[in-house]
matplotlib code that plots the C-alpha trace (Angstrom):
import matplotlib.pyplot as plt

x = [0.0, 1.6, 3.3, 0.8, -2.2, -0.3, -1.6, -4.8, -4.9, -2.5, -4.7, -8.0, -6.8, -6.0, -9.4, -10.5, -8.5, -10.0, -13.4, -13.8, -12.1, -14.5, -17.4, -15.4, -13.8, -10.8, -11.0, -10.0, -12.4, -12.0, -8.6, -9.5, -12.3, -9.8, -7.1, -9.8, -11.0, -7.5, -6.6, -4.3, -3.7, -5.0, -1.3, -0.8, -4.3, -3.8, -0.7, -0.9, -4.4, -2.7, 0.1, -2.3, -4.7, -1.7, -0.9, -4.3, -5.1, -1.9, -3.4, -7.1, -5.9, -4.0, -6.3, -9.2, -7.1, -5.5, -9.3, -9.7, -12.1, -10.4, -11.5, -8.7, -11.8, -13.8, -10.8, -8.7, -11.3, -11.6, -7.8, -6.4, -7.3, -7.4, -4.2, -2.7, -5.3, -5.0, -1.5, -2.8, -5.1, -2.3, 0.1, -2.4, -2.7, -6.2, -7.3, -8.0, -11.0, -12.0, -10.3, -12.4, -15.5, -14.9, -13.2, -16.6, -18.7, -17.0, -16.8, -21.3, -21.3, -19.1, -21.2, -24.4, -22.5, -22.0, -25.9, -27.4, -28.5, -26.3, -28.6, -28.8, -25.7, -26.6, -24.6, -25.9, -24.2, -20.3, -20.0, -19.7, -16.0, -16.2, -18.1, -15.7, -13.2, -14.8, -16.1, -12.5, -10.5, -13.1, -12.9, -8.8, -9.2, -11.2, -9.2, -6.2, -7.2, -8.8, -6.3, -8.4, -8.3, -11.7, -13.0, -15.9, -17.1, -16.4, -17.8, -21.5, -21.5, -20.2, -22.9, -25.8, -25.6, -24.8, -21.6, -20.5, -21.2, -20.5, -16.4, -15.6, -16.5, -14.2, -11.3, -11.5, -12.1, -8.9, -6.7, -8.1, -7.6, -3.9, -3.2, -5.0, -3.3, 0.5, -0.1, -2.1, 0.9, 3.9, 1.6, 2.1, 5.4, 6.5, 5.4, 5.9, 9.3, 8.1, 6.2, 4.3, 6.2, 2.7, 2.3, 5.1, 3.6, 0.1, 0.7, 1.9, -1.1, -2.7, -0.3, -1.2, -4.7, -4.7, -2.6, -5.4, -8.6, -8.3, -8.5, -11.3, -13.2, -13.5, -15.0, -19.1, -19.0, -22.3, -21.9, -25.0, -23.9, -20.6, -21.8, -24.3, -20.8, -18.8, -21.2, -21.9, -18.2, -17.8, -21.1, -19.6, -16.6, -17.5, -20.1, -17.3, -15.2, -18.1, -20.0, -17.3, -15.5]
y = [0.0, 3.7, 5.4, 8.0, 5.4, 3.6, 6.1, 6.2, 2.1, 1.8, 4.0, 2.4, -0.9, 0.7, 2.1, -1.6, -3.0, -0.6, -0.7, -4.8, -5.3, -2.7, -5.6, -8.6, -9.8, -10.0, -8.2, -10.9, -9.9, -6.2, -6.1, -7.8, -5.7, -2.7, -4.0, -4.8, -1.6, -0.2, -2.1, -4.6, -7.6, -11.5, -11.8, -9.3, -9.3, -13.1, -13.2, -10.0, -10.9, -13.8, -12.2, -9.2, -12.6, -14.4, -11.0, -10.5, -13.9, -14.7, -11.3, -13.0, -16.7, -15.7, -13.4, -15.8, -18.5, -16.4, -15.9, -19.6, -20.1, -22.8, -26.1, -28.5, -31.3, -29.0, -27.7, -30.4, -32.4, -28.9, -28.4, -32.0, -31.3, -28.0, -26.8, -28.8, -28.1, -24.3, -25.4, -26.8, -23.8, -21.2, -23.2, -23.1, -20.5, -19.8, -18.0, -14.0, -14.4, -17.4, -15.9, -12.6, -14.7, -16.7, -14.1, -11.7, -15.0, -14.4, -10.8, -11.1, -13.7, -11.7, -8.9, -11.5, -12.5, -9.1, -7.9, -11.2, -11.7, -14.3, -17.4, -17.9, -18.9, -22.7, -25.8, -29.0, -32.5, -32.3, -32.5, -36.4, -36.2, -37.2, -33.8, -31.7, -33.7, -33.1, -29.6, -28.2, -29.8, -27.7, -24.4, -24.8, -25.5, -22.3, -20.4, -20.7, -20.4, -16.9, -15.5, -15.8, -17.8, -19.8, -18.3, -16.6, -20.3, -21.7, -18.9, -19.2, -23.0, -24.0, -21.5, -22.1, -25.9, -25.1, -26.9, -23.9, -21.3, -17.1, -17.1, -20.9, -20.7, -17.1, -18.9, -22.3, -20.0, -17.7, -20.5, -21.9, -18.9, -18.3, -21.7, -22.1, -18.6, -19.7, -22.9, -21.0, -18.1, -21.0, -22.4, -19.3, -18.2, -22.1, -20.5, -17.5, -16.8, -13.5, -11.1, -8.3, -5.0, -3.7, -6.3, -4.4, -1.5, -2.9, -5.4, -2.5, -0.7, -4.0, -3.7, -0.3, -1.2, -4.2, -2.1, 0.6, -1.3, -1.3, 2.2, 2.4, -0.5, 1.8, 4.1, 4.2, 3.3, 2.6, -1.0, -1.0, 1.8, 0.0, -3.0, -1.4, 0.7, -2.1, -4.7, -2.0, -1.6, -5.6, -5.7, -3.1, -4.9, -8.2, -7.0, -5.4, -8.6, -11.0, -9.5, -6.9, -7.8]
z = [0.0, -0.4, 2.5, 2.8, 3.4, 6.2, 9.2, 8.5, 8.5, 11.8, 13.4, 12.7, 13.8, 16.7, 17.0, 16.6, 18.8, 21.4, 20.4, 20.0, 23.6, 24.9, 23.8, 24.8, 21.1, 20.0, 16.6, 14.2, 11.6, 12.3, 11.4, 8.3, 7.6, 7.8, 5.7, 2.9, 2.7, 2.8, -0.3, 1.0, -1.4, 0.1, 0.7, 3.2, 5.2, 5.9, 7.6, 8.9, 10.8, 12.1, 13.5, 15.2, 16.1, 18.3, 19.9, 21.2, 21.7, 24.2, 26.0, 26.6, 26.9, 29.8, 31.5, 31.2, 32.4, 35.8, 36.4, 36.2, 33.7, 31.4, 31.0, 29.3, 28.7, 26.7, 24.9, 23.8, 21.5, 19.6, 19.4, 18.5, 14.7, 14.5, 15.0, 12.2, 9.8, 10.7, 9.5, 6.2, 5.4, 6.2, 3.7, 1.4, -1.4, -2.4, -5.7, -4.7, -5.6, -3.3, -0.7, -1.3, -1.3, 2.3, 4.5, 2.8, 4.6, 7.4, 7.9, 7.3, 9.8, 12.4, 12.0, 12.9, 15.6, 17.1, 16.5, 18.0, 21.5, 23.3, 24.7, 28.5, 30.3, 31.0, 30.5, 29.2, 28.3, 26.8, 23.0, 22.0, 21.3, 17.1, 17.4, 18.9, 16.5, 13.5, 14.4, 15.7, 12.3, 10.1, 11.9, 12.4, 8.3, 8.1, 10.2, 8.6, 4.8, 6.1, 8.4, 11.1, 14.9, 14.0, 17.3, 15.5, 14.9, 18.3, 20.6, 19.4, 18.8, 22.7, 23.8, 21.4, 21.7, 25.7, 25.8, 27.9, 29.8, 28.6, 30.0, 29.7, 26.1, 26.0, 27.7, 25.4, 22.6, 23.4, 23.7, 20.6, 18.4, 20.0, 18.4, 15.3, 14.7, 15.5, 13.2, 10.1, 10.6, 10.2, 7.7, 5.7, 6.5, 5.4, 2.4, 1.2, 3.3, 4.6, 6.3, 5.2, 6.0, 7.2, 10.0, 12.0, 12.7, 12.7, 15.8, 17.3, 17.3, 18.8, 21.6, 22.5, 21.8, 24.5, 26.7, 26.7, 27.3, 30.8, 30.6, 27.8, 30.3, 32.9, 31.2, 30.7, 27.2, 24.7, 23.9, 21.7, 19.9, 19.7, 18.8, 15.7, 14.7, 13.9, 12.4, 9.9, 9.3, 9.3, 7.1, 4.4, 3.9, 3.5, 1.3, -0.9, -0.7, -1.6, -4.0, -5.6, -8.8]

ax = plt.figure().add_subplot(projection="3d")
ax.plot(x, y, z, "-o")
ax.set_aspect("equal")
plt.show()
């Protein structure tokens, strides 16, 4: 992207970092939702969102987990496949226009995900472990041909089919991403030897972000308001991605 262009992107993913931890995400699909619009090529915005991903995910996996809120039995059925098919899909090089089509799905469904009311915060019976197999090794696939941690997929599912309550399902989900992120970011490094020059500077802005939201949380902030703000952002670019030329 051109020099002059690079501001105005590092500081709205630092505006995304702030605003998604206000609300309780990581920003995965902000970040990509950002670098679309900025213009970036497929083969920036994937490895880039990983890298920002395993920043913020090693920030939440290890909060949730001081506040004791991880569960290694719900986790590990999830993980076993999913971390080396995040692998796979990072490796992987997709057609621009596939890739515009999926990370577009997922940017809509993020936005869904954000404007939805969460169920109540019950627990029922443990997934039957083939489930959790089968289920983690297609989001970790997901995840890594997108650039994202798959935890847009795992959140909803542990709490709609009440395999978890609101911050197990956070904590599993953290830990999750954090992986699925490290594997899908190897994956593409194996490949391509490099880094975008852009991820630099953008996982600093992540930093600052994840250093700030304390401050930003004890603040009296809309979350609604929030909430409407950046499905609309997350709605207009994966529109653009999905349907554009």
């Amino acid at each position: 992207m051109a020099a002059d262009g690079l501001p105005l992107l590092v500081a709205a993913v630092f505006a995304v970092a702030l605003l998604y931890s206000s609300v309780g995400h990581a920003g995965a699909s902000g970040y990509i939702a950002v670098m679309s619009l900025a213009g970036l090529a497929p083969a920036e915005i994937r490895p880039t969102a990983l890298l920002l991903n395993v920043l913020v995910a090693t920030i939440t996996s290890l909060q949730f987990r001081r506040a004791g809120h991880f569960s290694w039995s719900l986790f590990w059925p999830f993980a076993l496949l999913a971390v080396p098919l995040a692998f796979v899909g990072g490796a992987l090089d997709l057609p621009t226009r596939a890739f515009r089509v999926l990370v577009g799905l997922v940017l809509l469904a993020s936005a869904a995900n954000l404007l939805l009311r969460p169920p109540p915060d019950v627990v029922g019976d443990p997934p039957r472990r083939s489930v959790a197999l089968t289920v983690g090794g297609g989001i970790g696939l997901f995840a890594g041909l997108t650039g994202t941690g798959g935890g847009i997929f795992l959140t909803p599912l542990l709490l709609l089919r009440r395999w978890a309550r609101a911050r197990s399902a956070a904590a599993v989900s953290a830990l999750f991403i954090l992986l699925n992120s490290l594997a899908g970011l190897a994956g593409n490094v194996s490949s391509t030897r490099e880094l975008p020059g852009v991820a630099l500077p953008l996982a600093a802005a992540v930093l600052v972000g994840g250093f700030a939201r304390s401050w930003l949380g004890s603040r009296r902030l809309p979350h609604l308001a929030i909430k409407r703000l950046l499905a609309a952002v997350l709605v207009i670019a994966g529109a653009k991605l999905a349907l554009g030329p």
